[in-house]
N, C-alpha and C positions, 0 to 999 in steps of 0.2 A: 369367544371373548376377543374384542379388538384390542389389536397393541395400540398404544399411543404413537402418537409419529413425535421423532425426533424435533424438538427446536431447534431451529440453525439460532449460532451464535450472532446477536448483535454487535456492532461493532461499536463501541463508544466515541465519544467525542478525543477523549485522549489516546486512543488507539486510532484514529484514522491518518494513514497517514496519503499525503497529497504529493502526489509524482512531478518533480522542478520541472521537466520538461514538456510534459504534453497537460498537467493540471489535474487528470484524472484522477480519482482516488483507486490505490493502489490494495487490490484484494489478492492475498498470498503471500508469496514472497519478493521482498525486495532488498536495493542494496542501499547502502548507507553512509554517507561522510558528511565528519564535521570539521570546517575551515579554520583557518589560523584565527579568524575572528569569533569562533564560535558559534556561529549559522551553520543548525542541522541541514541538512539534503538528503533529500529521500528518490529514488529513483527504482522504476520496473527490474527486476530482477536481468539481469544482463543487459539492459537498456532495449528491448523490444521495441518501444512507442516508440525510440526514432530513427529505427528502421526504415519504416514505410514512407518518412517523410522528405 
């Protein structure tokens, strides 16, 4: 008898979230702030992407 294989989870349109600084979208964990103006920011979990740059 075969097992089924697991479905990886889609990611939605309201769950994706787009990393402010390098644009990439962001799979995992990430960090989060929201401005005095109320513009979310989503960023790589300890800021990774701008490392390398």
């Amino acid at each position: 008898m075969k097992k089924k294989k697991e479905e990886k989870k889609q990611v939605k349109a309201d769950d994706a979230k787009i990393c402010s600084l390098c644009g990439e979208l962001i799979v995992g964990d990430y960090d989060y702030v929201r401005t005095r103006r109320r513009t979310e920011m989503y960023f790589h979990k300890g800021m990774k992407c701008g490392k390398g740059k």
